[in-house]
C-alpha positions in Angstrom: -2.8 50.1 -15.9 -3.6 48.4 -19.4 -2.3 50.1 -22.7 -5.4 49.4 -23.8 -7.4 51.2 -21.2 -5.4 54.3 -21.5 -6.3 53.8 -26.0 -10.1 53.6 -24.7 -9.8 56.7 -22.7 -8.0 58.5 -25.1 -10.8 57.3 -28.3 -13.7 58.5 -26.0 -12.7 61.5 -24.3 -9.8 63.1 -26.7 -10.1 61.7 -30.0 -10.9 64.3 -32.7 -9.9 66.9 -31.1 -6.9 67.7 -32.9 -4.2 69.0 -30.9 -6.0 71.4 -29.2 -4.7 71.0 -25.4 -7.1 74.0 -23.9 -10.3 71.3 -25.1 -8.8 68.6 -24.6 -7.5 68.9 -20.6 -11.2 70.6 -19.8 -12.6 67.5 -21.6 -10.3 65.7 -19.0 -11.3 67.8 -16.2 -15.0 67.1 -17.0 -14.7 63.8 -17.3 -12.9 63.7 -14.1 -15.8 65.5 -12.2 -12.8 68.1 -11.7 -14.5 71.0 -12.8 -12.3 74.5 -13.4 -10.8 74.0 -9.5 -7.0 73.6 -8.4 -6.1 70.1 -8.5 -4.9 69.8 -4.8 -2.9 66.2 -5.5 -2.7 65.3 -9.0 -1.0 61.9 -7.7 -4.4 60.7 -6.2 -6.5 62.3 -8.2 -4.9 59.4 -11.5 -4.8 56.8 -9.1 -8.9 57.4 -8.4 -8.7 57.2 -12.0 -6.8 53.7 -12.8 -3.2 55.3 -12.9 -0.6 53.2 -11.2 1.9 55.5 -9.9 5.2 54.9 -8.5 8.2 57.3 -6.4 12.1 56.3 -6.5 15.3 57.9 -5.9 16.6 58.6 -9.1 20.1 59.3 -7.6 20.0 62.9 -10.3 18.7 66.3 -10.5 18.7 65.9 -13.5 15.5 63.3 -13.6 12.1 64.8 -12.7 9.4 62.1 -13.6 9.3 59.0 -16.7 6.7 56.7 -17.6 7.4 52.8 -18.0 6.2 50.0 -20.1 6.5 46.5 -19.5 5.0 43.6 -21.1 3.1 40.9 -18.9 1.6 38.0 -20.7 1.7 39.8 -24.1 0.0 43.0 -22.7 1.1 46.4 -22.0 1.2 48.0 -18.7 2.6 50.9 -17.8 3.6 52.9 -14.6 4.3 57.0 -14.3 7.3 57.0 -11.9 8.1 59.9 -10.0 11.6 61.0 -8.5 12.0 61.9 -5.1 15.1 64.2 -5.6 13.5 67.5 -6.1 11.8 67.9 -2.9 8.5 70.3 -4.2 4.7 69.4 -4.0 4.6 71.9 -6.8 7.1 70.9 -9.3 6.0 67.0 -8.7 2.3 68.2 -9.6 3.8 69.5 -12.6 6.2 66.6 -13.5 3.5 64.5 -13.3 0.9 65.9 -15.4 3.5 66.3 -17.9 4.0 62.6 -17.7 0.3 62.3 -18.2 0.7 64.2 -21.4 3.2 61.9 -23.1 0.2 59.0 -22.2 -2.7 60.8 -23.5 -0.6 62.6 -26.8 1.9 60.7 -27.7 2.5 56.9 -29.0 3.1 55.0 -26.1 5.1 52.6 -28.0 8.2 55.0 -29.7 11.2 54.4 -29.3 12.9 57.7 -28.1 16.6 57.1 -29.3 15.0 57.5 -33.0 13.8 60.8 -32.3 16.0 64.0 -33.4 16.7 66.9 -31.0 13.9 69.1 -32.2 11.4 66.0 -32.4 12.3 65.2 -29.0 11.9 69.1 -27.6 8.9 69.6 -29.3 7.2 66.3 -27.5 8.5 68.4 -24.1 6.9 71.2 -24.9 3.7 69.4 -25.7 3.6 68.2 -22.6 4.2 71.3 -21.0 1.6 72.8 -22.8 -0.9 69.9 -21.8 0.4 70.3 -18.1 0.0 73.9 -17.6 -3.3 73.5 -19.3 -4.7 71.1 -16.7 -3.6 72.8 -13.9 -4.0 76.2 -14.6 -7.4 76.1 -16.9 -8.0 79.7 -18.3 -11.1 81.2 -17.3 -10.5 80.4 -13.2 -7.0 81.0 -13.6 -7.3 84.4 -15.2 -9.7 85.6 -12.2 -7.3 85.4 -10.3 -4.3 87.2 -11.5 -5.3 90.2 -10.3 -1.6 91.1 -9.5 0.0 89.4 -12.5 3.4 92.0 -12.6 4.0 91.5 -9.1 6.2 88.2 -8.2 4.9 88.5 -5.0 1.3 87.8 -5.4 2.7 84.7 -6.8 3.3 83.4 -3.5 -0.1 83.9 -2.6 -1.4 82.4 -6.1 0.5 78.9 -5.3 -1.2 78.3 -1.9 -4.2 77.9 -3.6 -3.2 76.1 -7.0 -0.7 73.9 -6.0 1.6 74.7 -8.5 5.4 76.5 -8.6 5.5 80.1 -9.5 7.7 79.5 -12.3 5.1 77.4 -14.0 2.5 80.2 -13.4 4.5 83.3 -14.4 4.8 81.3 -17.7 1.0 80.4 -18.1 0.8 84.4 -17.5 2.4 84.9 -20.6 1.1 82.2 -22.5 -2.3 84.0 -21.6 -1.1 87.0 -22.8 -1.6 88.9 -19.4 1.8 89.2 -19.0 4.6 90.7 -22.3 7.2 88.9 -22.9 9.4 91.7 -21.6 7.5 91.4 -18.3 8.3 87.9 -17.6 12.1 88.2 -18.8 11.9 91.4 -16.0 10.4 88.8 -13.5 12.2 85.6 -14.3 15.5 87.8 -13.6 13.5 88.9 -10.3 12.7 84.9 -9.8 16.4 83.7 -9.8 17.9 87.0 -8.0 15.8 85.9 -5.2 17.2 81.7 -5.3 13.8 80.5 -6.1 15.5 78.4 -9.3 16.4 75.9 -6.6 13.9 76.7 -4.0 10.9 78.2 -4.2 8.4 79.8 -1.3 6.2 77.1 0.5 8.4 74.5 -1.2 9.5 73.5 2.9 5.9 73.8 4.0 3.7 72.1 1.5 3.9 68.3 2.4 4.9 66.0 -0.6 2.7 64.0 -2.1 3.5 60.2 -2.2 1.5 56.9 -4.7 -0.5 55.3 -2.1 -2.8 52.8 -4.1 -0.1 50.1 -5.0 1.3 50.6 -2.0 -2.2 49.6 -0.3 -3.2 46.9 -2.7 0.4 45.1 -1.6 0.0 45.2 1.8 -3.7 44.2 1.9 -2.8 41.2 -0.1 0.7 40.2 1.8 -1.6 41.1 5.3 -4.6 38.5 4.2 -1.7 36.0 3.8 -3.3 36.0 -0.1 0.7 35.4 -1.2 4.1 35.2 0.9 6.6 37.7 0.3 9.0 34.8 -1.7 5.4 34.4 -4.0 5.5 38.0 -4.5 9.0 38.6 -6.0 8.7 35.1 -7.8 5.4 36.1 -9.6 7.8 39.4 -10.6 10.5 37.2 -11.8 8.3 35.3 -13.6 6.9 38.0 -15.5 10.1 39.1 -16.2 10.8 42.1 -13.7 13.9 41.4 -11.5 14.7 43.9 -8.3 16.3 43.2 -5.4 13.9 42.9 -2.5 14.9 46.3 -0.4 14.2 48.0 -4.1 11.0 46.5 -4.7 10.0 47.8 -1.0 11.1 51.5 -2.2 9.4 51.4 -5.3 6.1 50.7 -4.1 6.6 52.3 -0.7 6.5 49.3 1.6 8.1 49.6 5.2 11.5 48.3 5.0 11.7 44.3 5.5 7.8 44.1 4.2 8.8 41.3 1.7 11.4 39.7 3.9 11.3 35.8 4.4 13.1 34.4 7.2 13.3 31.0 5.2 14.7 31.9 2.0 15.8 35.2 1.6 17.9 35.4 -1.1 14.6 34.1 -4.0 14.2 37.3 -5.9 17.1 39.3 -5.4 18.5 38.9 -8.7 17.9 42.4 -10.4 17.4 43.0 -14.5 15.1 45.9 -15.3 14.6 47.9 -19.0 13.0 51.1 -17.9 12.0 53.0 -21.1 11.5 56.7 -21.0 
């Protein structure tokens, strides 16, 4: 999607609204057509919406979603990349709104080794802020903690809003419907019970995966519009190098999708910059 697009969005739905996440994710919402529901798959719901999306091994634990920017033809375009280690519709909602966040707050265009520490943490928690915001909106959300000391009825809470119960026993308190001692007392109750690494419903909820690029490649290779060699050379040309079995993960082709029997070696040269 075009820098520029996402600068148009951001001027008429966000602009003057100083800072203030609660308007501006219920602008978003509105905007959307999204009204105060759950958001059952946040993933589709910024592709409807001209977001190019993107799943990869990241090979750590430690990565959980980053956007990247590339420049094609003196234009910005940029992609929010999702990691396919942590194996939770919930926490990949999350990830990716947060991702989202950095797009609609922050300057697309910084640099993040010139940020300090606290500069850097405090553009985290900004995006958490925006995240929990837009999937947990106030007034619906607070209708239904009805049971708010009781880890339990969490369980329940994240059938319906897509959404790990870690994140919500947090918005609890952020709402104030929880103390601060209460969540400390249910946190402990939260990791006692192994949920830090896996959480309830984590096994039964099915993953949601970027389907639009995805589609748009294979329509195009499946009407012959380009060859697979076309493909990875109009990449290389543009200056994005990956091998061929990594250009098939990233978008989600079926393995061999952008094989050629004649030449298979065009493209494989790999040089990527992701920037976080």
């Amino acid at each position: 999607m075009k820098d520029e697009y996402i600068k148009n969005f951001y001027n008429e739905v966000c602009q003057n609204l100083d800072g203030n996440y609660k308007i501006i994710t219920q602008t978003i919402r509105n905007y959307w057509g999204l009204g105060d529901k759950p958001i059952s798959n946040i993933i589709n719901v910024l592709e409807m919406n001209g977001f190019i999306l993107s799943s990869i091994n990241t090979n750590t634990m430690d990565i959980d979603a980053f956007t990247h920017y590339v420049k094609i033809n003196g234009k910005e375009y940029f992609c929010i990349v999702v990691g396919n280690e942590k194996k939770s519709f919930a926490r990949r909602q999350f990830n990716t709104a947060h991702e989202l966040a950095h797009v609609i707050l922050h300057n697309t265009n910084i640099d993040m080794d010139t940020l300090s520490r606290e500069e850097f943490r405090e553009m985290e928690r900004e995006a958490d802020k925006f995240a929990a915001e837009l999937l947990l909106p106030e007034k619906s959300f607070l209708k239904d903690l009805i049971y708010p000391t009781n880890l339990k009825f969490y369980e329940e809470l994240k059938k319906k809003w897509k959404v790990s119960i870690l994140a919500m026993l947090m918005r609890a308190a952020d709402l104030e419907v929880i103390t601060r001692n209460q969540l400390q007392y249910l946190i402990k109750q939260y990791y006692a019970k192994g949920y830090r690494n896996s959480e309830p419903l984590d096994d039964t909820i099915k993953i949601q995966e970027p389907t639009l690029i995805r589609l748009a490649t294979n329509m195009l290779l499946d009407n012959n519009k380009f060859t697979p060699n076309q493909f990875l050379n109009n990449l290389h040309n543009n200056g994005i190098w990956l091998e061929r079995e990594e250009i098939e993960r990233v978008i989600g082709l079926e393995p061999g999708k952008l094989k050629n029997n004649e030449d298979e070696e065009i493209g494989k040269i790999i040089k990527i910059d992701f920037k976080k």
